[in-house]
C-alpha positions in Angstrom: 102.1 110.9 134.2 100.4 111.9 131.0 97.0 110.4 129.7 97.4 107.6 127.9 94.4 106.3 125.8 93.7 102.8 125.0 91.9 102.6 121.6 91.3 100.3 118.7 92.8 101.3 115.8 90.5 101.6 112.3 92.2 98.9 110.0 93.3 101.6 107.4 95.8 102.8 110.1 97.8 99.8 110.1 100.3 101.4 108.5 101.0 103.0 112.0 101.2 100.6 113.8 104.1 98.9 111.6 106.4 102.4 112.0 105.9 102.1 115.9 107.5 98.4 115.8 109.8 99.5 113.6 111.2 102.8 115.1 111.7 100.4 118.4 113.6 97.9 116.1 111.3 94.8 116.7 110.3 92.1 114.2 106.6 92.4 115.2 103.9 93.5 112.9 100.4 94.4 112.6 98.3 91.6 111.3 95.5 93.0 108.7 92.8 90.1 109.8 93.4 91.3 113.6 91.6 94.1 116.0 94.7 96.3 116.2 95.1 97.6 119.7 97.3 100.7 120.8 98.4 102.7 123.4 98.4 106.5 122.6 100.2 109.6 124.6 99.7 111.5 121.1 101.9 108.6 119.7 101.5 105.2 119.7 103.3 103.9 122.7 102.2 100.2 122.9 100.8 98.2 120.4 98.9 94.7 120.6 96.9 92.2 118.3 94.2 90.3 118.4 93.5 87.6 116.2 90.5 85.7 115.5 91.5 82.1 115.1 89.2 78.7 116.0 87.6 79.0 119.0 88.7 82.0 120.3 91.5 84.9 120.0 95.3 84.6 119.4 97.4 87.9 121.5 100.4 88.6 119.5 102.9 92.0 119.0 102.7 93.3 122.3 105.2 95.7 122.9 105.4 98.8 125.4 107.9 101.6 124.4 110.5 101.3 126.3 110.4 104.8 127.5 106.9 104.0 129.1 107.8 101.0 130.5 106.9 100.2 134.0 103.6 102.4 134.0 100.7 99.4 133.3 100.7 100.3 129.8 100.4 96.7 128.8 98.4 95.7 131.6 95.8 98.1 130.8 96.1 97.8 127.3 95.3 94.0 127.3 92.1 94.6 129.8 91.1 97.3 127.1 91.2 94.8 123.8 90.0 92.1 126.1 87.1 93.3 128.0 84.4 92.4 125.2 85.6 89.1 124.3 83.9 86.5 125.5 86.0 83.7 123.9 89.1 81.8 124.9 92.5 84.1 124.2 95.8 82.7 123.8 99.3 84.2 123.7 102.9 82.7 123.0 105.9 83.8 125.1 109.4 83.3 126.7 109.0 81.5 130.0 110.4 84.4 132.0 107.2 86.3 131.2 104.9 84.0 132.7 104.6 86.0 135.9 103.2 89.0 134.0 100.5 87.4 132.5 99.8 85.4 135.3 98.6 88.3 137.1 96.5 89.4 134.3 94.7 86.7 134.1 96.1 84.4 131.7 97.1 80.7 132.8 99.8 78.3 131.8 99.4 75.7 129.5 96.0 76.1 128.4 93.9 73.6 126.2 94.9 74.9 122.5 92.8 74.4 120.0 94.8 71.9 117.3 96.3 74.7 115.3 97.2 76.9 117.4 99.1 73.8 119.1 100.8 72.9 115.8 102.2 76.5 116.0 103.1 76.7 119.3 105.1 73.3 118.4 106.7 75.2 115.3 107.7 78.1 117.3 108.8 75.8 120.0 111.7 74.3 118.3 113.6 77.7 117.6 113.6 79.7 121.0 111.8 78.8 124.4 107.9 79.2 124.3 105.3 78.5 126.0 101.2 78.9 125.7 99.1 81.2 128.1 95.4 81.5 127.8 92.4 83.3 129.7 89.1 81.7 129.4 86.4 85.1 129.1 84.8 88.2 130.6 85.0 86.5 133.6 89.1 86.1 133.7 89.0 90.2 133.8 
């Protein structure tokens, strides 16, 4: 299996980060007031980001090329853009995904700070979501 690194990409390079989810077709994008977090094999091959919000940090736009599925890519790449925060982090996502996080030490319907639960409540209304959240260094 080839090296993969796990790095945090400089804010200028947000550019790149957009044409990854975009050669893979997906509506996600890079968030400019986010750490952007990727995957690289020479190319970007997963991308995350994490987003400061009240009380801790908001996990969005994770997405493992589909080639390089099934290797840990995501796994590692959350422990990577994870490991120094010492905050709450949340994440949205389908119910069928609950499993994964589960075991990376996320938990189910975590105390959400007020917007972030106004958001959830948004998002809710259009296709099944739920709210994950890992409570610090300790989680890892």
């Amino acid at each position: 299996m080839p090296n993969t690194h796990y790095t945090l990409l400089d804010a200028s390079l947000w550019p790149l980060m957009n044409k990854f989810y975009r050669s893979h077709q997906s509506s996600m994008k890079a968030v400019r007031d986010a750490q952007l977090w990727v995957a690289r094999r020479g190319d970007i091959v997963a991308a995350l980001c994490l987003r400061p919000v009240a009380g801790g940090y908001w996990l969005t736009g994770l997405f493992v090329d589909p080639q390089c599925r099934e290797q840990g890519i995501a796994a590692q790449l959350i422990t990577a853009a994870t490991q120094a925060v010492s905050e709450p982090v949340w994440l949205f996502c389908h119910p069928d995904l609950r499993g994964f996080y589960e075991r990376r030490g996320f938990s189910f319907d975590p105390a959400l700070p007020q917007a972030m639960a106004e958001r959830l409540s948004r998002y809710a209304r259009s296709k099944p979501m739920i709210a994950m959240g890992m409570n610090s260094l300790s989680s890892h």
